[in-house]
N, C-alpha and C positions, 0 to 999 in steps of 0.2 A: 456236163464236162466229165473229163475221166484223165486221169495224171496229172492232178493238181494235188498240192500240197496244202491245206486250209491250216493258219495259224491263228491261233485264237486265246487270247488275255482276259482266262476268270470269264467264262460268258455267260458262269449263273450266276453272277451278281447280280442281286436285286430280283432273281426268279423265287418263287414258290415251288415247294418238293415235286409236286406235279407237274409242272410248266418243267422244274426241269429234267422228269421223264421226257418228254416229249421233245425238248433239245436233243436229249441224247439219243432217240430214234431216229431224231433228224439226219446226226452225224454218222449214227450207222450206216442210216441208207445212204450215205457219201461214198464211206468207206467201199461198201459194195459193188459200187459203181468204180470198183476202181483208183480211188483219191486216197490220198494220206492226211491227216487230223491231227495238229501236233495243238496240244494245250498248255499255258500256265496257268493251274485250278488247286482249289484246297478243298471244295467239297469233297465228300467222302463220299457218295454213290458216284459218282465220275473215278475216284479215281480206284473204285472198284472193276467199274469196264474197261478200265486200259489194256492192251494187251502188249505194252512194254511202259515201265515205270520207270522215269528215271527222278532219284529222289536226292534233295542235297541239302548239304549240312555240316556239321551235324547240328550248329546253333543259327546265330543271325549276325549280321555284320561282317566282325574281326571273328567271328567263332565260327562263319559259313568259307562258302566256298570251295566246299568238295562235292564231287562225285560221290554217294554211299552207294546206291544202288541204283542201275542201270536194265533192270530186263523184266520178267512176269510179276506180278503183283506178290508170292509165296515168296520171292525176295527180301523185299522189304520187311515181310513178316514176321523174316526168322533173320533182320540183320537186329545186331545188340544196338548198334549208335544210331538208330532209324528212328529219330521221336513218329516219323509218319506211319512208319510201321508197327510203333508202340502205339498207337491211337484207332488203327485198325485192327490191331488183334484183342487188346480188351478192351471191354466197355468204359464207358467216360461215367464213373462214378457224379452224381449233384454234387454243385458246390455245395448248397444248402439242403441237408433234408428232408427240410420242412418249411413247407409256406409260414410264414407271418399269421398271425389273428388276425380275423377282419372283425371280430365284435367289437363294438362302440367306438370305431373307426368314422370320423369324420368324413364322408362321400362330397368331391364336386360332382353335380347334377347337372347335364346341359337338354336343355327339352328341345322338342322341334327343331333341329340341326336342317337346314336349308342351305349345302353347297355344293356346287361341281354334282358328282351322283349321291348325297346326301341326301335323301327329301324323309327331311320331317321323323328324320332318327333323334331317338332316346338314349342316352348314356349315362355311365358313373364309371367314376375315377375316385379312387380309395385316397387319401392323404398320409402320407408319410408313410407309402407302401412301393412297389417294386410291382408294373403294370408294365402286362406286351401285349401289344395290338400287332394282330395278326392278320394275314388274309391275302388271298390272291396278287400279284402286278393290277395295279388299278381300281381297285376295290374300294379305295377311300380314303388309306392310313393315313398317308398323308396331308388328305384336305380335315379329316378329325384333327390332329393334333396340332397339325402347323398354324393352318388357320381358322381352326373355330376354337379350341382349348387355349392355347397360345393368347392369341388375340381374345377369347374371354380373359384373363388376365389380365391383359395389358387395360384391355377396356374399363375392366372393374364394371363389368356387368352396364357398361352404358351403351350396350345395343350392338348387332350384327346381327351376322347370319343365324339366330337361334332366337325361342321365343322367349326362353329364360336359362338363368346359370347361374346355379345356391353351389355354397358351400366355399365360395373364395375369400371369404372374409382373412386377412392374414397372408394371404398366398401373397407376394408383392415381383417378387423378380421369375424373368423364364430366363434359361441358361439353355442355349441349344448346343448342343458337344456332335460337331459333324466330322467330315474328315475332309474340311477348307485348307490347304498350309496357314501355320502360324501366324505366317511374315510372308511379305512379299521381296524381302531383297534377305542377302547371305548377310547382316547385321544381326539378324532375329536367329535365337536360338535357343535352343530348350530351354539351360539355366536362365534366362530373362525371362522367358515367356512364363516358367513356375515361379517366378520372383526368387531363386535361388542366389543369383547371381552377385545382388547386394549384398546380401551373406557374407557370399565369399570375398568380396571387397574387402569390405570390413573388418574381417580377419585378419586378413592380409595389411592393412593399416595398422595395425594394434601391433604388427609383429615388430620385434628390436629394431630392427636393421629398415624397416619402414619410418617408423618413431625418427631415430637419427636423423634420417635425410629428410625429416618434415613432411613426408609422401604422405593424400590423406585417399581415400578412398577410392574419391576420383581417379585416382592417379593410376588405378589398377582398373582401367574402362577402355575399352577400343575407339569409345566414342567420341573420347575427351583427348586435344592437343598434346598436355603438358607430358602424358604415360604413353600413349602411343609411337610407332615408325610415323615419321613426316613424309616417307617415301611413297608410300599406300596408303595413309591416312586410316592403319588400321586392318585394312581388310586383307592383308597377308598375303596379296599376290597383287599383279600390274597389269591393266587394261591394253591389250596392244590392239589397236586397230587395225584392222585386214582389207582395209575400202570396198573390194568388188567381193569378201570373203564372210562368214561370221568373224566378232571381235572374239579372240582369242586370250587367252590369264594365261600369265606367270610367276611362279613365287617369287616374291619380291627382293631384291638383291642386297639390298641393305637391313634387312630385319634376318631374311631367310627363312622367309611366311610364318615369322613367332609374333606379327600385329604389333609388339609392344618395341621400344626405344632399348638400350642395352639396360641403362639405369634400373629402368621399373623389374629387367627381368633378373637384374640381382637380389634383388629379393626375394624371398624365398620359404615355402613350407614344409618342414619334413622332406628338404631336398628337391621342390616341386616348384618351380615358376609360377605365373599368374598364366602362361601359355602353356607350361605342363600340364595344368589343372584342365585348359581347354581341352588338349587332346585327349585325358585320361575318358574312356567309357565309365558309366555309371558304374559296374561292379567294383570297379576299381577304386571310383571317388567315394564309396564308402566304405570301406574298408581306410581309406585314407582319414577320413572326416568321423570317423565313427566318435571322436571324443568333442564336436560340434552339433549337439542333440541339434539346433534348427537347420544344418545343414544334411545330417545325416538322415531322419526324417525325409526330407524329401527328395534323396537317392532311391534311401526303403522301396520308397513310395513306385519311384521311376523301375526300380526291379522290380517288384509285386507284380507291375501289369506287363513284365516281357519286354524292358527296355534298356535288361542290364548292361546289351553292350553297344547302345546308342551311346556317340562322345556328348559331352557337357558341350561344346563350341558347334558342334554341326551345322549348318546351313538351314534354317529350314526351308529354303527353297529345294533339299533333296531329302526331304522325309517324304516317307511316302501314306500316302492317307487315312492307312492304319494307325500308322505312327502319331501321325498331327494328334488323331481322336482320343488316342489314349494319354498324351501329354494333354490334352485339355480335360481329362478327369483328373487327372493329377493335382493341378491347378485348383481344381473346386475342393477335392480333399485335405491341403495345406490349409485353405480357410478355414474361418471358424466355423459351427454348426450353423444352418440355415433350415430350419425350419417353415422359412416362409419361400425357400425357391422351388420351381419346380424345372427340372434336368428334363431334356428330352433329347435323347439320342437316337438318331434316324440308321437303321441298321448298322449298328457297330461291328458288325465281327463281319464284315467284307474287308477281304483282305487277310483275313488272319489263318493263320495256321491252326489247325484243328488243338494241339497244344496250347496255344495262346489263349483261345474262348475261357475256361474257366478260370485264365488269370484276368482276364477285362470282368467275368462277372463277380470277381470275390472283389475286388475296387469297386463294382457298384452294388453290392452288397454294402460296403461299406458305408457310402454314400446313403443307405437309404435307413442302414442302422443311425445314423446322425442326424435322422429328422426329415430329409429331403426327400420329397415326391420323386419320383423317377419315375416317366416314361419312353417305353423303347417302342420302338416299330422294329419289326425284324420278323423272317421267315426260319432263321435258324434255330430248330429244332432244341437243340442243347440251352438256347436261351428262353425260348419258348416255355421252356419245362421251370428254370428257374424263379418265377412269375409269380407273386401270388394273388394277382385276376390277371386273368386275359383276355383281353375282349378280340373276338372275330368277328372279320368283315367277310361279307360277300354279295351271292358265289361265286360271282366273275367277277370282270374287270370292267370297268367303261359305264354304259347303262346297265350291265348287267350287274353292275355291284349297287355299292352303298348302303348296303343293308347291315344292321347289325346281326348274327347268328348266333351269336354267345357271348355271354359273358358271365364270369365265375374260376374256381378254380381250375388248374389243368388238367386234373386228370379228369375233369368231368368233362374234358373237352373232346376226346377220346371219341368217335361215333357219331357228335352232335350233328341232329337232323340239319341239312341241305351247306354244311360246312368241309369246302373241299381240305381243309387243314384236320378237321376231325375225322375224314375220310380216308389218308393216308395213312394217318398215325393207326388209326384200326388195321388199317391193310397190314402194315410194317408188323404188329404186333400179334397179327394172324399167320404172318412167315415166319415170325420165329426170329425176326432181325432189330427185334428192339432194343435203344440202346440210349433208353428216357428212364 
């Protein structure tokens, strides 16, 4: 075909640096033929071949929404308010570094791995370290971790796919942090799902003007009769039915989409409703809350990893799966230390702005500073490098993987014999384009 327009949403998620050279040769030879290639992508080799950029911003949310740059890649380069173009022109300094000690580091050991293209691999997994499993589309990552590591846990070594599994004595919960929405209805939303939410109740009880009118915590819940609109039952707009059409919302005429009854919204902090607090975005709710250490804490938290200008009340039926993933580290970091869980996050930085990545990895730094096992599955280089083991899989995909080809630190990953990940990274580092 020839004058076709191909649009296309991120379609190296989930590829390997290699796989996605090879997309992108794809697209060329489209282009050639005539066709136009319109993408929404965050990698950085794509959006090096563009030959019109357009890039917007300059933040996310209420802080996006412009046009910055519109035309050759040297655009963006030289625009000031361009984070995309601040991340292509200098290098992305490591979060950390320096890898972790692996001396006298407790190892899980899984022998004989027998799954999917597994057959009768060996492995180790560091404890209370920071481990990316790497390797081609198909190669394995996910049948290692999901279900033979995973499931050795849960099992407690009482049999599967493996002939044995030392080293989990203690290990007791797996916490998987994907990018599922929160909730499935617009009830569910961030401050609930961190446990923030009680907090703020609670506060909001305690205050004078709550006190007087006997209002106790409840009473400042969408979910609950006595503080809620009776009109919407909370949910700040009204179901209209369209019969032969989609059902259509509109704000509700008796609240005027503030969820709460008038009473409950006389109440009040620092001039802020219990529905002000919902619209306010996290930058703002701490700087409000900063003299509420257990609520401010886990605003910090919510800005650290690029979520300053998420609102407290949002939907989480419209987060989008970046989002979800990073509010569910959050959540594990408000807990206490956990030493006996182990986190496995299935490529996180899909989805994220090249900016964003070193704020998800200093949160799972965090995370692993506290005791916590963490593993990632992930192709992204930038995370890759953060690691201190990494184990590769290969060197294909399907039957052609399952093989283990390394594992140890990262820079000795660099070259490793029949590893298409230590492959490119040599290449990268022979042009002159490294940026690990």
């Amino acid at each position: 075909l020839s004058g076709v327009l191909y649009v296309l949403d991120e379609p190296t998620i989930g590829l390997h640096p290699t796989d996605t050279d090879i997309l992108l040769g794809a697209l060329a030879r489209l282009q050639l033929r005539g066709n136009g290639v319109l993408m929404v992508e965050h990698d950085e080799a794509t959006l090096r071949t563009a030959d019109v950029l357009v890039d917007m911003g300059p933040g996310a949310g209420r802080e996006g929404g412009e046009v910055l740059v519109a035309g050759p890649l040297s655009d963006a380069l030289e625009h000031p308010d361009s984070l995309t173009g601040a991340c292509l022109r200098d290098p992305r300094p490591p979060v950390r570094d320096t890898p972790r000690p692996l001396e006298e580091v407790p190892f899980v050991t899984l022998k004989g791995v027998q799954h999917h293209n597994l057959e009768g691999v060996d492995v180790r997994i560091p404890r209370g370290r920071l481990t990316v499993v790497s390797g081609v589309s198909g190669s394995g990552k996910s049948s290692l971790v999901h279900d033979v590591l995973a499931r050795a846990i849960d099992a407690k070594r009482g049999g599967g796919t493996w002939e044995s599994a030392e080293g989990l004595e203690g290990l007791e919960r797996v916490v998987r942090v994907d990018d599922k929405p929160i909730g499935k209805n617009p009830r569910s939303i961030p401050a609930t799902y961190i446990g923030v939410w009680s907090a703020i109740r609670t506060l909001f009880a305690r205050l004078p003007e709550a006190r007087l009118r006997g209002f106790t915590a409840s009473r400042f819940s969408f979910n609950v009769k006595e503080g809620r609109c009776d009109a919407c039952a909370g949910q700040g707009e009204v179901k209209l039915e369209m019969s032969f059409l989609p059902d259509a919302y509109t704000p509700c005429d008796t609240c005027g989409g503030r969820r709460f009854n008038a009473a409950t919204l006389q109440v009040t902090y620092d001039g802020h409703s219990i529905h002000d607090v919902l619209e306010l975005p996290v930058r703002d709710a701490l700087t409000l809350f900063e003299r509420v250490p257990k609520i401010q804490r886990a605003m910090q938290l919510l800005d650290d990893v690029g979520l300053g200008y998420l609102q407290l009340g949002q939907p989480s039926t419209t987060l989008s799966g970046g989002e979800a993933q990073r509010i569910k580290l959050v959540s594990q970091l408000i807990g206490r230390k956990r030493p006996d869980t182990l986190v496995v996050l299935d490529e996180p930085s899909i989805g994220l702005h090249m900016a964003d990545v070193p704020k998800l990895l200093a949160v799972v730094h965090r995370l692993v500073d506290a005791g916590t096992t963490v593993v990632v599955i992930e192709h992204n280089v930038d995370v890759i490098r953060e690691a201190d083991w990494v184990i590769d899989l290969g060197p294909g995909g399907g039957p052609e993987g399952g093989r283990v080809l390394f594992e140890g630190a990262f820079e000795q990953l660099v070259g490793a014999e029949g590893s298409r990940t230590g492959a490119w990274l040599a290449r990268q580092m022979s042009q002159g384009e490294e940026r690990i």
